[in-house]
C-alpha positions, 0 to 999 in steps of 0.5 A: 484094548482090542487092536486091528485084525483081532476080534473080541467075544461078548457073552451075556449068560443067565441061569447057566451053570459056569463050568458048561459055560467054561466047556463051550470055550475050551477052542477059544484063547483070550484075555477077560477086559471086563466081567461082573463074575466073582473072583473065583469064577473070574480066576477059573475062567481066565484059567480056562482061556489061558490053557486054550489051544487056538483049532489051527494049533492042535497037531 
């Protein structure tokens, strides 16, 4: 569920490698809602967005 005053990211990527894919997130925080990944890919990517630092919280 996206709530009023957040936003949500749809990305569609084809004949990408994942971890360049992962690297262009690495500012972005967020929850995966829906994805036709694989487990695995899933999990690295869920990893990747929770280990995100928002640019305001960087010191």
């Amino acid at each position: 569920m996206i709530l009023p005053g957040s936003s949500a990211l749809f990305i569609l990527v084809r004949n990408a490698q994942p971890e360049k894919v992962l690297a262009e997130l690495t500012d972005v925080k967020g929850k995966v809602l829906r994805t036709s990944l694989s487990p695995e890919q899933e999990k690295k990517l869920q990893e990747a967005l929770a280990d995100s630092i928002l640019p305001s919280q960087h010191s």
